[in-house]
N, C-alpha and C positions, 0 to 999 in steps of 0.2 A: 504493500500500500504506500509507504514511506518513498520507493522507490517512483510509483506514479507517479506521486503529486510534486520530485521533483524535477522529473520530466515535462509534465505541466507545465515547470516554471511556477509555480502555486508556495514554495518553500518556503519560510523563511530561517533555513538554513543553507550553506553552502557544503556541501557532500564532496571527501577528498577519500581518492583513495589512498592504500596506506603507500604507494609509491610517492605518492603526491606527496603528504600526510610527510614522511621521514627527513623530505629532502627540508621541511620548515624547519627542521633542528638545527638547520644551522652550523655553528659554530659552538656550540651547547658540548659543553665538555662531558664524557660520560664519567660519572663519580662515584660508582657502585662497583663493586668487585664480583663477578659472579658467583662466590661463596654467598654474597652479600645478599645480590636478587633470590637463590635457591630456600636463606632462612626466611626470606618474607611471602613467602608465597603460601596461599592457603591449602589446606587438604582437599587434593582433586583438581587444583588451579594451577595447573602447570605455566607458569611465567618465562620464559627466556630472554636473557640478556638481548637475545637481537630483539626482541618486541620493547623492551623499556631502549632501549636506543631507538627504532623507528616508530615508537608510539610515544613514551611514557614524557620523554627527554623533550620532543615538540610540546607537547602539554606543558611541560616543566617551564618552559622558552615564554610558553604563551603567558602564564601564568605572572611571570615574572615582568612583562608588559602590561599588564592588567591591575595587579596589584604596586607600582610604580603609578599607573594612571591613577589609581583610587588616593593616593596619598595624597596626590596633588592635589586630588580635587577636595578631600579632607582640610589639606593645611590653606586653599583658599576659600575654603565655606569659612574657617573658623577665623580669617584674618576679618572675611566680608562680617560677621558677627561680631565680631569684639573676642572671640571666646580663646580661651588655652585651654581646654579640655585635656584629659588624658587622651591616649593614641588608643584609635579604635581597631582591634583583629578584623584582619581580611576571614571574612568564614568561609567555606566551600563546601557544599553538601554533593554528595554519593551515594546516588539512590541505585534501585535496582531490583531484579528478583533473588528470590533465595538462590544459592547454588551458580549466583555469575559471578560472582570473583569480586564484589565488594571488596569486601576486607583487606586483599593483597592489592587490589589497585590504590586501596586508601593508605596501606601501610609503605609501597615503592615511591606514588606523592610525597609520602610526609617524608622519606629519606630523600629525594632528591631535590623536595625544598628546601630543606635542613644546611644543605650545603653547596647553596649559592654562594658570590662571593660576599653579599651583607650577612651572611649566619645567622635567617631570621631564626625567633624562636618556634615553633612550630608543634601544636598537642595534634594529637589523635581522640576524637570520643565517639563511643557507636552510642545510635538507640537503645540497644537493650535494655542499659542501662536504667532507661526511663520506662521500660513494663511495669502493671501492677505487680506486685509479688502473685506468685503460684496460688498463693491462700484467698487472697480478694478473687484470683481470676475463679477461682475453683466455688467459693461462697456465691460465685454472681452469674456459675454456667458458660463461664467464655473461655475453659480452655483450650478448646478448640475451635478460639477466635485467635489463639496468640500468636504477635504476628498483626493482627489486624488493624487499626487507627483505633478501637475505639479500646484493646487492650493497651495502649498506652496511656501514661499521665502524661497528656499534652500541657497542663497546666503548668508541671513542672520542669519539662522541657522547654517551655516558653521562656520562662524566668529564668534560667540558666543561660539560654541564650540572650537574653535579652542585658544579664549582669554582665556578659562576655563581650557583648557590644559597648556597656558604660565604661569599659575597660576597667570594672571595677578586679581589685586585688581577690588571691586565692579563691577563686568562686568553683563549690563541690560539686559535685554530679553523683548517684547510684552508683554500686559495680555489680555488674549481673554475669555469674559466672556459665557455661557453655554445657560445666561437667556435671553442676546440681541443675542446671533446667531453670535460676531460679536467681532473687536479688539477693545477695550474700548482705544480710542482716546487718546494721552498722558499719558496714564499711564504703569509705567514700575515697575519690578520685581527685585532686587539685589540681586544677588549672589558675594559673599566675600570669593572666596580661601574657598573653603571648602575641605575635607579630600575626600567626595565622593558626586556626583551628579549621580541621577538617573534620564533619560530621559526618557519618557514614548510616544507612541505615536501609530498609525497606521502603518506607512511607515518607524519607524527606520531605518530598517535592508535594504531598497532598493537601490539597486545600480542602478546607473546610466552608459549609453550607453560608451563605451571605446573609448576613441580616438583612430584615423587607426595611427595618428604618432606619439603614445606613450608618450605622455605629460600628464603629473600628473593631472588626473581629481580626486579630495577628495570627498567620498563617508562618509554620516551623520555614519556609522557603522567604517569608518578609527578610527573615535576615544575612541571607544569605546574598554572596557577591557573586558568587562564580556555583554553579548545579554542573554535574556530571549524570547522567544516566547509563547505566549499562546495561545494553540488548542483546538479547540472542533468541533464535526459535523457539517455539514452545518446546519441542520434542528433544531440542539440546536441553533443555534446563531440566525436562525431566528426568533425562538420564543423569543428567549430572549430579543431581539429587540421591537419585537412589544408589549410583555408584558413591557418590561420601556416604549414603548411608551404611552401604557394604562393609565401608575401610573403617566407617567408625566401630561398624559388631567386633572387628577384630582387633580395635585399640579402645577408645576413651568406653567403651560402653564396658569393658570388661574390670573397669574400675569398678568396686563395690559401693561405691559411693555416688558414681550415675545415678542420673533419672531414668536413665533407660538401661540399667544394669539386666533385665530380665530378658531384653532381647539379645542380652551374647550369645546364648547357648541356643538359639533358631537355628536354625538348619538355614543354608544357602536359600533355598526354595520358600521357607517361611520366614528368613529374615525379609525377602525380594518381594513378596505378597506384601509384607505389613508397611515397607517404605511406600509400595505403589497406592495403598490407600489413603499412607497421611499426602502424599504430593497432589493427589485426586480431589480428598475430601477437606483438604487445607490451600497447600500453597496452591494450586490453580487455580481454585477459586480467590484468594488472596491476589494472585496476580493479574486477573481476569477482574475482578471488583475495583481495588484498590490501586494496585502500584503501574500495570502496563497504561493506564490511562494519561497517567502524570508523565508521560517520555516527551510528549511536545513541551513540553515546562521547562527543560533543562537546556541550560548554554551549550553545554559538547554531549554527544550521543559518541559513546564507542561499542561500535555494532561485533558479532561475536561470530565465529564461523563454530563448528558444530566441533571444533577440534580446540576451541579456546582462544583463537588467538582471536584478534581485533581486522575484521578484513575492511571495514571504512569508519570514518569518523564524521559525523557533522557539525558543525558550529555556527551556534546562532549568530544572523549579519547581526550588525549595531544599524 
């Protein structure tokens, strides 16, 4: 569909292949050691040095032009005001479906912003973070909404980011661990004024219902400078799903302390039946409701070939 409408000429984006796409790096020095891209990559998310060199490094390039623009026009709002405000974080949200590589695209970002030649400072924070805990979702029927917009505390994701814009000092967030399924009770995350935070998550880019009488309703994408979305076929994502859920039976799940500790000992054949139903009876519906909707939202789309890697990119004109 994406491909019609920019044949149309109907787009407002411009569509580069990734030949096109590599040769924008430039002069973008490559800063990562291939030890380095191998630990950031997630399970199942096969990353190669040549893709964060003909992908990640032009991102990195653009990025660095963008957030150079934003200061400027920062430090000439606040001459035009009168104000010396503290320095406000460039944000950038990463949205996506489950199973596209989120998290290694957000975690090769944050290293390859980290060491520019200014050494901004540079956090990483996901959504999870901001779920209800297990016990409200379980009390209120929606755990198998989790995942969904309305299983998160938007309220307190707002705030968080909205402190991270005043540039106000140490401002905490949740930590929601992978291996309990769940918000690790008292424990919190600090983020300190950084230069740039990247928010990574399912539902970034979702807006929410407008009021009929026009009152400022703030949408998690209000604050954000720069959205990424990342695409791929239905049928890639759902294997890619069920194969991490495969690799997990045979590592994190055999922790005693998983949430899903019971599904270790499934047989190949019944661990592969019980992924295809949560992918069916959750995430597709999740991705078909909620998050594939929100892809025209985002500034850069990087599109997925069924093997993982990035076969075009697009980028909203200005």
């Amino acid at each position: 569909m994406m491909d019609q409408v920019v044949r149309a000429g109907l787009s407002p984006y411009r569509v580069f292949s990734i030949e096109e796409w590599a040769k924008l790096r430039a002069d973008t020095p490559m800063t990562l050691a291939a030890e380095e891209v191998e630990a950031l990559r997630s399970l199942g998310d096969p990353v190669s040095m040549r893709e964060v060199e003909r992908v990640y490094l032009p991102v990195s390039r653009l990025l660095s032009f963008y957030v150079t623009a934003t200061q400027g026009l920062f430090h000439a709002t606040q001459k035009f005001l009168g104000f010396n405000d503290a320095k406000v974080p460039y944000i950038i949200g990463i949205g996506g479906s489950v199973a596209v590589g989120k998290s290694t695209t957000a975690r090769v970002l944050r290293e390859l912003l980290k060491r520019w030649p200014s050494a901004p400072k540079v956090e990483l924070v996901t959504t999870d973070g901001f779920l209800f805990p297990n016990a409200v979702l379980k009390a209120e029927g929606r755990m198998e909404r989790k995942g969904f917009p309305e299983s998160y505390d938007v309220a307190a994701l707002l705030s968080f980011l909205n402190d991270i814009k005043a540039g106000k000092p140490r401002v905490t967030a949740p930590v929601y661990s992978h291996l309990t399924y769940d918000i690790l009770p008292g424990e919190r995350i600090e983020v300190d004024r950084p230069d740039i935070l990247i928010l990574e998550g399912l539902n970034v880019l979702q807006p929410r219902d407008l009021p009929k009488d026009g009152k400022a309703v703030p949408f998690v994408s209000d604050f954000f400078d720069f959205s990424i979305y990342l695409d791929a076929e239905e049928e890639a994502l759902r294997r890619w799903y069920i194969e991490r859920f495969m690799d997990l039976k045979e590592t994190r799940f055999r922790d005693p302390r998983s949430y899903f500790h019971s599904f270790a000992d499934l047989s190949d054949e019944e661990a592969k039946t019980v992924a295809e139903g949560l992918w069916e009876r959750i995430n597709l519906v999740n991705l078909h409701e909620n998050i594939l909707p929100t892809r025209p939202r985002a500034d850069l789309i990087l599109s997925k070939n069924a093997d993982h890697a990035v076969r075009h990119v697009a980028l909203r004109r200005l």
